[in-house]
C-alpha positions as CSV (number, residue, x, y, z in Angstrom):
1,X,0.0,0.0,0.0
2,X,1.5,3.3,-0.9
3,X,1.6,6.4,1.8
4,X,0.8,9.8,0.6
5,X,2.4,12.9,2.0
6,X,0.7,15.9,2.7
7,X,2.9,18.8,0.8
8,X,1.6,21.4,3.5
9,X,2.6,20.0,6.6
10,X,4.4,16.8,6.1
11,X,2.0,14.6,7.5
12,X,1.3,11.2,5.9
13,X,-1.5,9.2,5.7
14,X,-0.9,5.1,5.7
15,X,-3.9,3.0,4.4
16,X,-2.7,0.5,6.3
17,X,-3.2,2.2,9.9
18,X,-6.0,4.8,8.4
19,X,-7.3,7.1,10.7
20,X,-9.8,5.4,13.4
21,X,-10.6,8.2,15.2
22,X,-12.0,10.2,12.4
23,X,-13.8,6.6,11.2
24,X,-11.7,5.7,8.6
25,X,-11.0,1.8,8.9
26,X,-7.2,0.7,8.6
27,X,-6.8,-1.1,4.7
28,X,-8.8,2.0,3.5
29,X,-6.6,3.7,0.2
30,X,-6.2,7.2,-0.5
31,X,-8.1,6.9,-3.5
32,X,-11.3,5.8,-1.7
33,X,-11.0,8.9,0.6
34,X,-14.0,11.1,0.3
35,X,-13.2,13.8,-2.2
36,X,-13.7,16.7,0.4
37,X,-11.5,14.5,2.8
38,X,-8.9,17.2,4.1
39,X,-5.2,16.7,5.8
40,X,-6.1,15.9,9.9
41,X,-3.4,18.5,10.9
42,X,-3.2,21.6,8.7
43,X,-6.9,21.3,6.9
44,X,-4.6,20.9,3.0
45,X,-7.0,19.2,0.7
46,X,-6.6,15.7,-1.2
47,X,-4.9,17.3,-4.0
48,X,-2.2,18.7,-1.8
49,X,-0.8,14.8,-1.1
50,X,1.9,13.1,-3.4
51,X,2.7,9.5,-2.9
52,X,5.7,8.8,-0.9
């Protein structure tokens, strides 16, 4: 599974952990994110991630 980096802050999302406590179940890809999903730390939207 590929990480994406958020070009804003740095932060990166792994679909292997997800993000549980915003309801997205570990295994879940970046490309299945809801289109108006937004970076948890600095608020960058999807288009501001590159794959690591």
């Amino acid at each position: 599974m590929k990480k994406w980096k958020c070009s804003a802050c740095d932060y990166v999302y792994d679909p292997a952990v997800g993000l549980p406590d915003a309801g997205i179940a570990p295994e879940t890809l970046f490309e299945q994110l809801p289109e108006d999903w937004v970076c948890p730390l600095c608020g960058a939207t999807k288009s501001a991630f590159e794959e690591e």
